[in-house]
VMD Tcl script that builds the backbone (N, CA, C; Angstrom):
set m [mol new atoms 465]
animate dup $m
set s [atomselect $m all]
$s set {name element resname resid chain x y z} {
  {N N UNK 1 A 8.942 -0.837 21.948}
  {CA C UNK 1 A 10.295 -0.353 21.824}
  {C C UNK 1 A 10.297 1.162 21.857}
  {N N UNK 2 A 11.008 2.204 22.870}
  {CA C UNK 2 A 11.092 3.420 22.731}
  {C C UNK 2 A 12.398 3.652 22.074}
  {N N UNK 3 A 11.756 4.858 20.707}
  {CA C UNK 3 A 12.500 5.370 19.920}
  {C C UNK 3 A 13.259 6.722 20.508}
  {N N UNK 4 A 14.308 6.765 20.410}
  {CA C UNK 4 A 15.626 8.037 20.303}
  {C C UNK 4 A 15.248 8.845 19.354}
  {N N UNK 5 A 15.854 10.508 19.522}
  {CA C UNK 5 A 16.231 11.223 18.195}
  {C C UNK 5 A 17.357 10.131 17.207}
  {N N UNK 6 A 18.042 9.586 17.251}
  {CA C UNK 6 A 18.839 8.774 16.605}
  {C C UNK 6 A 17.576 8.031 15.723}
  {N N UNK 7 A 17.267 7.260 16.192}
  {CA C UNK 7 A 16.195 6.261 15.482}
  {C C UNK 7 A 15.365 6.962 14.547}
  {N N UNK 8 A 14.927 8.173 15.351}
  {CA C UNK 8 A 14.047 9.092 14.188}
  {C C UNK 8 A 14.915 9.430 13.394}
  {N N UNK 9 A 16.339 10.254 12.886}
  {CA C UNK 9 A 16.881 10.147 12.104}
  {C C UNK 9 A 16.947 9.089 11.033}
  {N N UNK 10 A 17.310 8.127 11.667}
  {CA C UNK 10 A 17.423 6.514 10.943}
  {C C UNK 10 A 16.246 6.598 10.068}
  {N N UNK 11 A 15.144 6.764 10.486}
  {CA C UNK 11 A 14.248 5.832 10.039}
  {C C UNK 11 A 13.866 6.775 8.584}
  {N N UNK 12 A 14.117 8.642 9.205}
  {CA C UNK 12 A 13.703 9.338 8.496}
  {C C UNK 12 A 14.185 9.255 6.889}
  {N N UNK 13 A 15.698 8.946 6.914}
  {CA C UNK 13 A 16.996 8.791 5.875}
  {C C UNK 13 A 15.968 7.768 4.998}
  {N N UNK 14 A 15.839 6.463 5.986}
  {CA C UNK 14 A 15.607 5.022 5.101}
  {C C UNK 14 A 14.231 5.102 4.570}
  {N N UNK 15 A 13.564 5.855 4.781}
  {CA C UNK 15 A 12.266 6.055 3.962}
  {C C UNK 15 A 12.411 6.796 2.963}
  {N N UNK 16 A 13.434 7.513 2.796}
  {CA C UNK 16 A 13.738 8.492 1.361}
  {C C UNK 16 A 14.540 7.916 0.633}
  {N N UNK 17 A 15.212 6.868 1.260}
  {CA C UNK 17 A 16.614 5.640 0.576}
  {C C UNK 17 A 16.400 4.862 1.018}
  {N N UNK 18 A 15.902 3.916 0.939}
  {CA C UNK 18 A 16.257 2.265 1.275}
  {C C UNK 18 A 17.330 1.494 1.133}
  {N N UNK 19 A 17.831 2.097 -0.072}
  {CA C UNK 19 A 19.123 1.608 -0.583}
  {C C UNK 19 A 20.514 2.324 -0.106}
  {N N UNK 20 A 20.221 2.780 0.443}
  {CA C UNK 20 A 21.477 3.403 1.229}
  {C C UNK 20 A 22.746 2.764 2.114}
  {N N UNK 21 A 23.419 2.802 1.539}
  {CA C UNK 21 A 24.865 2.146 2.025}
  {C C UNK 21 A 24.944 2.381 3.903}
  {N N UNK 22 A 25.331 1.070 4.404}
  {CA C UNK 22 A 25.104 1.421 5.793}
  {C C UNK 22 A 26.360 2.586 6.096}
  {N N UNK 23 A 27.654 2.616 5.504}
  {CA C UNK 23 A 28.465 3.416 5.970}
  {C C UNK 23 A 28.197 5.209 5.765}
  {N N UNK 24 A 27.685 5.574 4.690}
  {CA C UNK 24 A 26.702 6.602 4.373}
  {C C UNK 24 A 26.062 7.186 5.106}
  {N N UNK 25 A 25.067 6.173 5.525}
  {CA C UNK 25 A 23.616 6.351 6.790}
  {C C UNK 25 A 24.532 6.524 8.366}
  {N N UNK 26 A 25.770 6.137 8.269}
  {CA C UNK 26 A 26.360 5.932 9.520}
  {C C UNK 26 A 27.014 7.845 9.906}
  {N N UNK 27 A 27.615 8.298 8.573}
  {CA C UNK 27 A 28.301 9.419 8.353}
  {C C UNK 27 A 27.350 10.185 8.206}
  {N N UNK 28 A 25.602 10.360 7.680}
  {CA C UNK 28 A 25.262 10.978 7.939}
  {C C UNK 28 A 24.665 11.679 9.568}
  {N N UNK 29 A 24.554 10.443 9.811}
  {CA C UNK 29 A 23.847 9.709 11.467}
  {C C UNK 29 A 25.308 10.695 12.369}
  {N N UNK 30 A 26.499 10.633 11.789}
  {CA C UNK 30 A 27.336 10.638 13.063}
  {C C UNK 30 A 28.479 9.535 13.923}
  {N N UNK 31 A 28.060 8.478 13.569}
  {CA C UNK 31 A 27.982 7.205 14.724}
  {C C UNK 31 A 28.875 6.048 13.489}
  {N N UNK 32 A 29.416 5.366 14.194}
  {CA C UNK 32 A 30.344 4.434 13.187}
  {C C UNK 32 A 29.644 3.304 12.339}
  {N N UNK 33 A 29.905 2.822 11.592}
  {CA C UNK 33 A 29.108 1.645 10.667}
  {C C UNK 33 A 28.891 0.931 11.439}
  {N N UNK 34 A 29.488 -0.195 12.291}
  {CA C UNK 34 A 29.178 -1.153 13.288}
  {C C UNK 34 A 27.771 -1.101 14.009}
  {N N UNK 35 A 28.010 0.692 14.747}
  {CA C UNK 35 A 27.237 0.787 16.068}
  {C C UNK 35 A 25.584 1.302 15.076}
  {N N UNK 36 A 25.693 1.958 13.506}
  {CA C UNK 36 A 24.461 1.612 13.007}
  {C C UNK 36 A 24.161 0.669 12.482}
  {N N UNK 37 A 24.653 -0.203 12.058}
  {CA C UNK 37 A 24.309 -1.353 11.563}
  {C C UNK 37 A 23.243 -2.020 13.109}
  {N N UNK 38 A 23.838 -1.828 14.096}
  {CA C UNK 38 A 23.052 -2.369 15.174}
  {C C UNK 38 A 22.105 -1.568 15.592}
  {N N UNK 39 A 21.788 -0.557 15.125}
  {CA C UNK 39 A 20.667 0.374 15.540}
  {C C UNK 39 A 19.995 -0.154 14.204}
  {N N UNK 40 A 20.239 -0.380 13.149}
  {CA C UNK 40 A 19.033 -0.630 11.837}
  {C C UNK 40 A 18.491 -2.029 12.327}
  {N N UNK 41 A 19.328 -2.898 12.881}
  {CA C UNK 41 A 18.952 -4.404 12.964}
  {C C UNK 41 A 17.952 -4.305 14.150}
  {N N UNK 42 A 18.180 -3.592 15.199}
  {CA C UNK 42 A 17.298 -3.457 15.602}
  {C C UNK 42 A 15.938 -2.820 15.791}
  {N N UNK 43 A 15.757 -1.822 14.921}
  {CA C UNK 43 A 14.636 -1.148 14.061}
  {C C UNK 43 A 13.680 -2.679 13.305}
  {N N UNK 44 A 14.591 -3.431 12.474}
  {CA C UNK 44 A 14.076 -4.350 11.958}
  {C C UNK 44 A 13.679 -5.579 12.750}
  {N N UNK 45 A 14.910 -6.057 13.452}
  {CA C UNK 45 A 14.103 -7.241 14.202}
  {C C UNK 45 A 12.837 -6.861 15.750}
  {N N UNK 46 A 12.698 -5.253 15.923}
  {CA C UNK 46 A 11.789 -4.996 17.053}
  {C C UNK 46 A 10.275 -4.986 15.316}
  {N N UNK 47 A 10.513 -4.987 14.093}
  {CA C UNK 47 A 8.767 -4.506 13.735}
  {C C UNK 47 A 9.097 -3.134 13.259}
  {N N UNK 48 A 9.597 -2.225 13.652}
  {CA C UNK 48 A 9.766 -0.940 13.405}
  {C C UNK 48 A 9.951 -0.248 11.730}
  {N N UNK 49 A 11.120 -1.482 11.533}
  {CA C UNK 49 A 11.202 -1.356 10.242}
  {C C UNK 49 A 10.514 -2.635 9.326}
  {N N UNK 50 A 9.613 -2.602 8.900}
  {CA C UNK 50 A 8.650 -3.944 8.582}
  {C C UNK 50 A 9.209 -4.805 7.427}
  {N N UNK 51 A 9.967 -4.052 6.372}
  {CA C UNK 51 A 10.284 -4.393 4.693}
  {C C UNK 51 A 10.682 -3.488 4.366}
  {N N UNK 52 A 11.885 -3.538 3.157}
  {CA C UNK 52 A 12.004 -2.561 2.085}
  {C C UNK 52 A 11.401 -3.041 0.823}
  {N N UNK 53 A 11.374 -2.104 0.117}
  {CA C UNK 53 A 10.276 -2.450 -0.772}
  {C C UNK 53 A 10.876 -1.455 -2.469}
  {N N UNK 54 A 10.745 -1.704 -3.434}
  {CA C UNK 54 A 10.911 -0.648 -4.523}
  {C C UNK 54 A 9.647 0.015 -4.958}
  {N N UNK 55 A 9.634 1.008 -5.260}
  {CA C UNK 55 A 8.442 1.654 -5.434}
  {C C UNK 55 A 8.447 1.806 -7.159}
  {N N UNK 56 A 7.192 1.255 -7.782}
  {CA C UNK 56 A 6.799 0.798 -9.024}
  {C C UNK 56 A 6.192 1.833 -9.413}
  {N N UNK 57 A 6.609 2.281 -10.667}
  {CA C UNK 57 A 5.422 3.456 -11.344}
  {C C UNK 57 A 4.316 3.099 -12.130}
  {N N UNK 58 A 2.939 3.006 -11.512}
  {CA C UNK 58 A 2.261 2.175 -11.818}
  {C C UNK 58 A 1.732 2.298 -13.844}
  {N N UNK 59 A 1.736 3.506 -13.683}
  {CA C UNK 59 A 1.652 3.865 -15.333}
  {C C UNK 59 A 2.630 3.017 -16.277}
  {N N UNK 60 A 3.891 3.030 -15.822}
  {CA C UNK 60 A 5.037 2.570 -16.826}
  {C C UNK 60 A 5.011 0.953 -16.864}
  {N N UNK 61 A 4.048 -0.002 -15.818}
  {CA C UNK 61 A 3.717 -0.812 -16.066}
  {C C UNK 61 A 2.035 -1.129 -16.683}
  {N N UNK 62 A 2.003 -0.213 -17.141}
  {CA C UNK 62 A 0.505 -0.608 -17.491}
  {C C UNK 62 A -0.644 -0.872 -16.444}
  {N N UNK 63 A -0.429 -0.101 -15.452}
  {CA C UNK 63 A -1.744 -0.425 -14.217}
  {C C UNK 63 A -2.407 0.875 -14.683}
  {N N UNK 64 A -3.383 1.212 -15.372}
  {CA C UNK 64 A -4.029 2.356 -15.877}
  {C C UNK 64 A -4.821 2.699 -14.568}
  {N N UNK 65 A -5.553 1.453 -14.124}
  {CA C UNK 65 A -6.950 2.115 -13.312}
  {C C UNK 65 A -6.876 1.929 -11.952}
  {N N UNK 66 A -6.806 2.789 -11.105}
  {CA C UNK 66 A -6.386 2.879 -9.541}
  {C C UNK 66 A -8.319 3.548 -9.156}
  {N N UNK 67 A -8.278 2.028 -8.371}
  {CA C UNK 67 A -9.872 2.728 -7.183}
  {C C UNK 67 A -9.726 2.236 -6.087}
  {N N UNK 68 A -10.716 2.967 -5.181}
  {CA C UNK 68 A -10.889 2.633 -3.908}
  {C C UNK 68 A -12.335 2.330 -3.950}
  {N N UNK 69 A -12.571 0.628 -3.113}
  {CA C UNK 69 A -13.575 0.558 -2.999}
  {C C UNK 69 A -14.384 -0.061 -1.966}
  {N N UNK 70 A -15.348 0.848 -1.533}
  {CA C UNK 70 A -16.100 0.392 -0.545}
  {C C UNK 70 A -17.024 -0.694 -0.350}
  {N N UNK 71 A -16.652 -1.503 0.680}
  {CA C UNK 71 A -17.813 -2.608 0.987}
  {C C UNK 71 A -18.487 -2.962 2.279}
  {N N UNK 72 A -19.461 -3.068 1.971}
  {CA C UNK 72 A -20.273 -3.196 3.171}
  {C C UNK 72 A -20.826 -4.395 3.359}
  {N N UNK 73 A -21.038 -5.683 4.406}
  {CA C UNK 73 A -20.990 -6.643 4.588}
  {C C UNK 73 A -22.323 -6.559 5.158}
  {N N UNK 74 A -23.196 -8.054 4.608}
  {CA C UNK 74 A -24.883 -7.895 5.335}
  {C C UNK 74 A -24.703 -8.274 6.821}
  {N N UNK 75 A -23.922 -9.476 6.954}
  {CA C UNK 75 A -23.933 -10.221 8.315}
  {C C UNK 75 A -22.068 -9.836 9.040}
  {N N UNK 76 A -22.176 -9.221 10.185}
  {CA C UNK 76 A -21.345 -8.962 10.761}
  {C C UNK 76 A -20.740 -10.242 12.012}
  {N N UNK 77 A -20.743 -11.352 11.509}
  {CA C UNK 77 A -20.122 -12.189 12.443}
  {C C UNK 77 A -18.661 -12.449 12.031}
  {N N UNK 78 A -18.298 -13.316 13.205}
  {CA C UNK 78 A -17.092 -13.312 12.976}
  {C C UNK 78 A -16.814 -14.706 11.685}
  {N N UNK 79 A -17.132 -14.895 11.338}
  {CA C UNK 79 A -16.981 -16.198 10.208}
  {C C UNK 79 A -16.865 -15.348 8.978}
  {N N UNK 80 A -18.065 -14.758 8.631}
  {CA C UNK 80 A -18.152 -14.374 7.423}
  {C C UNK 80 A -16.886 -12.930 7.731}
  {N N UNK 81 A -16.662 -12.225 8.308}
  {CA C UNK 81 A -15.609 -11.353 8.179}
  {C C UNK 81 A -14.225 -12.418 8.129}
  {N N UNK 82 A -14.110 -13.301 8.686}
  {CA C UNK 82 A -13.070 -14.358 9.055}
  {C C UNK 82 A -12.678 -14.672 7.137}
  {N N UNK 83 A -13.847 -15.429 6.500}
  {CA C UNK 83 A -14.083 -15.589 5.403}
  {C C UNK 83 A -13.896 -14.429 4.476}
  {N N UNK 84 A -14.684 -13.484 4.576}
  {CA C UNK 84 A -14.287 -11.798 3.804}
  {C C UNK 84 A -12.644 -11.761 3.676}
  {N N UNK 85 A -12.047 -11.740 4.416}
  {CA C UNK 85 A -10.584 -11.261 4.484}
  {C C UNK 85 A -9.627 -11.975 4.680}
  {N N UNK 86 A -9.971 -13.148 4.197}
  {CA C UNK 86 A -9.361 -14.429 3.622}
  {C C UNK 86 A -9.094 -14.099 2.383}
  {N N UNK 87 A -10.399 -14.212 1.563}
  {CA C UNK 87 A -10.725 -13.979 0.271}
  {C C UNK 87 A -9.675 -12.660 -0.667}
  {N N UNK 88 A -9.971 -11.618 0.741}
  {CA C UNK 88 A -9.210 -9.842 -0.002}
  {C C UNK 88 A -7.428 -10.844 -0.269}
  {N N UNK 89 A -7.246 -10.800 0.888}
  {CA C UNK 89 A -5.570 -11.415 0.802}
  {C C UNK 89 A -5.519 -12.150 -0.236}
  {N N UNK 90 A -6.240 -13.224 -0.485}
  {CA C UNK 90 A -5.580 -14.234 -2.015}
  {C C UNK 90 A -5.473 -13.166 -2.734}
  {N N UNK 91 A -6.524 -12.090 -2.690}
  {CA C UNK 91 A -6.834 -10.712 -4.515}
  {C C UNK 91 A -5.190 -9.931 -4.517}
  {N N UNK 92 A -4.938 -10.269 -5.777}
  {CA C UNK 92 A -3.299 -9.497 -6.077}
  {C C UNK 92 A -3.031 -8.093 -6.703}
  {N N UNK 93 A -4.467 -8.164 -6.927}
  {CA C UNK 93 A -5.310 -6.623 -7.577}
  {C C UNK 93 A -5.472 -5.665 -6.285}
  {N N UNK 94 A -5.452 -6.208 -4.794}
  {CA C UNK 94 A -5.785 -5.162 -3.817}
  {C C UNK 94 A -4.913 -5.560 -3.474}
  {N N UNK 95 A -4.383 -3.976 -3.135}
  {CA C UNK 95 A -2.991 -3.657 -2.513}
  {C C UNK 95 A -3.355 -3.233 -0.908}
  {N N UNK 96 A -4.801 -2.203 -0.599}
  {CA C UNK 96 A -4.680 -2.345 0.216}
  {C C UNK 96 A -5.876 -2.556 0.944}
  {N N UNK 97 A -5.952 -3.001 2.015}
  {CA C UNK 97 A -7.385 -3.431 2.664}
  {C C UNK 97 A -7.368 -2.639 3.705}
  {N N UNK 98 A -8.641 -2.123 4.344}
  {CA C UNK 98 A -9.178 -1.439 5.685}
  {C C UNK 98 A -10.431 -1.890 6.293}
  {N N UNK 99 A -10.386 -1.885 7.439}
  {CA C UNK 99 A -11.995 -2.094 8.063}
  {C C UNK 99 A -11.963 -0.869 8.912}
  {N N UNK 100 A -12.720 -0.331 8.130}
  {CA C UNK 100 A -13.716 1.105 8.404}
  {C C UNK 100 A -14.568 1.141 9.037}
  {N N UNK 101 A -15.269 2.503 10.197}
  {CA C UNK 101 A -16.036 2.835 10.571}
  {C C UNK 101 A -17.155 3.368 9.606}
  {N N UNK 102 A -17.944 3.529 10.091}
  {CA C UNK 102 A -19.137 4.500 9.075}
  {C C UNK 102 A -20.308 3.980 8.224}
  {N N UNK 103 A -20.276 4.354 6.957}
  {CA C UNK 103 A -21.720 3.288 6.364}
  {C C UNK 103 A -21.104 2.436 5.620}
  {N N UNK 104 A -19.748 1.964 5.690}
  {CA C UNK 104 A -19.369 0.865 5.002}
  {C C UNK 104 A -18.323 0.261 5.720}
  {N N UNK 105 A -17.965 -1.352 5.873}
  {CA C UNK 105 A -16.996 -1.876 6.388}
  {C C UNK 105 A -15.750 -2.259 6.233}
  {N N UNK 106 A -15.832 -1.908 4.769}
  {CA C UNK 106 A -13.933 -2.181 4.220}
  {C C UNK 106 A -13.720 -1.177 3.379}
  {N N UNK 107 A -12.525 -0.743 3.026}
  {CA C UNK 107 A -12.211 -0.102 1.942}
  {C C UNK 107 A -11.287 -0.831 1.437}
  {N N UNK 108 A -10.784 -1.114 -0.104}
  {CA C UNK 108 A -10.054 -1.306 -0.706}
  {C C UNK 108 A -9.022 -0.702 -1.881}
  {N N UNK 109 A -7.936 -0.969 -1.996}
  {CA C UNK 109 A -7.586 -0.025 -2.984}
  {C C UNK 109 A -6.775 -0.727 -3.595}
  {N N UNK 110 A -7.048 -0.635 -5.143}
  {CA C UNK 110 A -7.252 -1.351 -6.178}
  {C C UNK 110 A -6.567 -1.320 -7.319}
  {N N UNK 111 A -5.486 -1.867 -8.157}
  {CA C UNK 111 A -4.797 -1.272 -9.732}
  {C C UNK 111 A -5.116 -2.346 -10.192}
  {N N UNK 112 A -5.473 -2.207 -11.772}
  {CA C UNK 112 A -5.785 -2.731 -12.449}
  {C C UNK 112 A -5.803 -2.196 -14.126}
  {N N UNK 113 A -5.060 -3.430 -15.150}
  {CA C UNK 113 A -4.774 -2.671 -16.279}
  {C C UNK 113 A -5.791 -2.057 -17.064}
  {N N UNK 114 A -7.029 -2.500 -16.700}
  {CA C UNK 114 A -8.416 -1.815 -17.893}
  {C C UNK 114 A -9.448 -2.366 -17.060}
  {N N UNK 115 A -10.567 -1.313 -17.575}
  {CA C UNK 115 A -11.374 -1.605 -16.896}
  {C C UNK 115 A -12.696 -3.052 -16.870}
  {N N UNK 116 A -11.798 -3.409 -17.745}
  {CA C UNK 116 A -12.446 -4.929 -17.881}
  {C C UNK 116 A -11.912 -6.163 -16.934}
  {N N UNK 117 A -10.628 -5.965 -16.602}
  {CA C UNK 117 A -10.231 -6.381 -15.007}
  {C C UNK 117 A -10.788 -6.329 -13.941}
  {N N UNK 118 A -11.454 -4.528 -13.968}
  {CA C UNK 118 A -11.730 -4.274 -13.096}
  {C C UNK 118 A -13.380 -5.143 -12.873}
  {N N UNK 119 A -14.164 -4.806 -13.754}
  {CA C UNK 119 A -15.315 -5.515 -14.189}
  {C C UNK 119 A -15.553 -7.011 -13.348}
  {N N UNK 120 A -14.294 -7.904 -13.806}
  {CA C UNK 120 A -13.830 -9.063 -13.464}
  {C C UNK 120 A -13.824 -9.143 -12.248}
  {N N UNK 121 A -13.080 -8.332 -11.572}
  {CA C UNK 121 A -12.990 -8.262 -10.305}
  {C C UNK 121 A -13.748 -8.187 -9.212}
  {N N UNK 122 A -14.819 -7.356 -9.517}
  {CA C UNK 122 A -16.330 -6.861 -8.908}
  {C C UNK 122 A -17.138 -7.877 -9.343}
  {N N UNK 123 A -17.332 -8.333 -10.352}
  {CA C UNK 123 A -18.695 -9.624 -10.957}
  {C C UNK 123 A -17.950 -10.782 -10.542}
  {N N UNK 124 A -16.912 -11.465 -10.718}
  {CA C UNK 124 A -16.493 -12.647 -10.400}
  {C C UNK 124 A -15.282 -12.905 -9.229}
  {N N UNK 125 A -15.017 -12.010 -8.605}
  {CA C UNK 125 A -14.588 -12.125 -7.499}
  {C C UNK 125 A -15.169 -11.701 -6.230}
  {N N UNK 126 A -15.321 -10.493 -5.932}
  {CA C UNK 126 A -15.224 -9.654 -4.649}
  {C C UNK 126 A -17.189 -9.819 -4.717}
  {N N UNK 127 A -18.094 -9.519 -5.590}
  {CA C UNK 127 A -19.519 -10.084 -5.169}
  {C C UNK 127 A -19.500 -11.287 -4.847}
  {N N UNK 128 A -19.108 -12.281 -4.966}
  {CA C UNK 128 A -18.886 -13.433 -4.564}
  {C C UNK 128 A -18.559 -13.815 -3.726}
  {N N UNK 129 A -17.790 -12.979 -2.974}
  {CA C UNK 129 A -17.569 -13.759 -1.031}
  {C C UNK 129 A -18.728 -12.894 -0.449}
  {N N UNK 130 A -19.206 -14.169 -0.006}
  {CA C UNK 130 A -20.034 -14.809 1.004}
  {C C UNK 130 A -20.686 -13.415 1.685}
  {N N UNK 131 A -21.806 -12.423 2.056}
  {CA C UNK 131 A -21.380 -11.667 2.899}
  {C C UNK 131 A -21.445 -10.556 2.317}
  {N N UNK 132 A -20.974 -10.096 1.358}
  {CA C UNK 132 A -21.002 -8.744 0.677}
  {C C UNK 132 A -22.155 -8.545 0.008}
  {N N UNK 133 A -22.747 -7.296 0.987}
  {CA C UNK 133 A -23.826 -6.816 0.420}
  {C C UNK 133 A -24.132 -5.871 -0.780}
  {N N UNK 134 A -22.980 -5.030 -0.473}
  {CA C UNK 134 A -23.161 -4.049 -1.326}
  {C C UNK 134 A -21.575 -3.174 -1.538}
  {N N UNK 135 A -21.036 -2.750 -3.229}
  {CA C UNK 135 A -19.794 -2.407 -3.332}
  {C C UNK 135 A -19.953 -1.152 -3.693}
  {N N UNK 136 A -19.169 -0.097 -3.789}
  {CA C UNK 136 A -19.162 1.317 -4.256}
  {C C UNK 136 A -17.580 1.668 -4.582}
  {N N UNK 137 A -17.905 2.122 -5.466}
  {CA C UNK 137 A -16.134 2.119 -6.650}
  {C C UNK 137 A -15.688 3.893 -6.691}
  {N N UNK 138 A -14.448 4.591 -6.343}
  {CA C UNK 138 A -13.955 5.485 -6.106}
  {C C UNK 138 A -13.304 5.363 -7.133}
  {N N UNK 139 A -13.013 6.035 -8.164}
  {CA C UNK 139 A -11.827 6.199 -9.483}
  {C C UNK 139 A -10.987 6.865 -9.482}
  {N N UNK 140 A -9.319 6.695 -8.990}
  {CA C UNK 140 A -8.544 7.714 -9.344}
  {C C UNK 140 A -8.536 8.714 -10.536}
  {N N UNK 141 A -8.510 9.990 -10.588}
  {CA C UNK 141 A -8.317 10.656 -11.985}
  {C C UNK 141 A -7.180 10.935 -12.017}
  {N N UNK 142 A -6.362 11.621 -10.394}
  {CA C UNK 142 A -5.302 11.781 -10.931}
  {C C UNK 142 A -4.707 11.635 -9.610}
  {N N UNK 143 A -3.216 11.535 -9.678}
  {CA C UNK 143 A -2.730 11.817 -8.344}
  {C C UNK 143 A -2.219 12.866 -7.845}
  {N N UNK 144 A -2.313 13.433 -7.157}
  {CA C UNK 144 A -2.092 14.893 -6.369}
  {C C UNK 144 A -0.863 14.777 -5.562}
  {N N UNK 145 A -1.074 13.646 -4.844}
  {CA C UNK 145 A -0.009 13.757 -3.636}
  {C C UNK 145 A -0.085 12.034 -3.360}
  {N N UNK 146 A 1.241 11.319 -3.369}
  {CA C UNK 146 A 1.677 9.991 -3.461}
  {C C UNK 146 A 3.211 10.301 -2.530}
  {N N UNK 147 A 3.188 9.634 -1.129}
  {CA C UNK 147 A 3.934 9.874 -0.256}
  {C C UNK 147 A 3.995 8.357 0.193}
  {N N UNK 148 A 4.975 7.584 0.624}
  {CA C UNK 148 A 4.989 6.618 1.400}
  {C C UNK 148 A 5.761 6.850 3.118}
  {N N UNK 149 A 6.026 8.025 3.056}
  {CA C UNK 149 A 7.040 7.916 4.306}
  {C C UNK 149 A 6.137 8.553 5.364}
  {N N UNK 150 A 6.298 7.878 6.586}
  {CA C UNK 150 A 5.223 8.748 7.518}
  {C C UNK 150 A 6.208 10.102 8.499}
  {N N UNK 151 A 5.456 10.948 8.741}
  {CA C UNK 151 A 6.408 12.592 9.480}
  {C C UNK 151 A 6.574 11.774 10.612}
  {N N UNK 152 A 7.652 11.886 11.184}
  {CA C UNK 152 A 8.683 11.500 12.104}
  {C C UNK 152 A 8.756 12.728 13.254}
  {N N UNK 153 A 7.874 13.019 14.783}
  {CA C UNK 153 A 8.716 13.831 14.812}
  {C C UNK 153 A 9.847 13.471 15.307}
  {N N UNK 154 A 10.817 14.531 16.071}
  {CA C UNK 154 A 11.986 14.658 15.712}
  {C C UNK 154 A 12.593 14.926 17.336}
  {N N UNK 155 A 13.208 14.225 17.964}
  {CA C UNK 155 A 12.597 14.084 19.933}
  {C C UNK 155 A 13.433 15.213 20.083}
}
mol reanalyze $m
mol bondsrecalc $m
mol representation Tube
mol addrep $m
């Protein structure tokens, strides 16, 4: 789907508001409620726009411990990766999964209320599929910079 300056607008607004009234987004946009309502629907039904989502403060729920963690897999076939990332998806503790280049094959990133979860997580889950050779644990200390919206340019 090729995007317009319009669309980049759109998309730019709805990543800073999700909740934004379509007539709002329309008056800021320019363009009447109708004719954006059909520019958002179609953002959404092309993929473009994937989900809205609320953004959780992980502290104020008690997620103390945020890591990223690396894994590296002994056997690189397609079963046991097939199997590997089966396994990540059931975990409700990883938010997010990657398959990485370099000296390790996944990264994960991880909240969890204490580090005895976390413990849990590494000894009775994630060593346990099939395949994983070896894990290495990254510890948030703090956060610096927490952005969800990606730079748009601007046509």
């Amino acid at each position: 789907m090729k995007l317009d300056e319009m669309d980049m607008k759109i998309l730019n607004i709805l990543q800073q508001n999700g909740k934004i009234k379509n007539t709002k987004l329309a008056s800021l946009i320019g363009v009447s409620p109708p004719a954006m309502l059909e520019r958002v629907k179609r953002l959404e039904s092309s993929g473009v726009i994937k989900k809205y989502a609320a953004l959780v403060d992980r502290a104020k729920i008690d997620m103390r411990i945020m890591a990223f963690i690396s894994i590296s897999l002994s056997v690189h076939q397609l079963t046991s990766l097939d199997e590997f990332t089966h396994r990540i998806l059931e975990m409700e503790e990883v938010l997010e999964c990657y398959q990485v280049s370099g000296s390790h094959d996944f990264v994960l990133k991880v909240v969890l209320p204490s580090m005895d979860y976390y413990s849990d997580l590494i000894n009775n889950k994630i060593t346990r599929i099939p395949g994983v050779r070896n894990t290495e644990s990254t510890f948030v200390l703090s956060t610096i910079k927490d952005d969800t919206a990606f730079p748009l340019p601007m046509l």
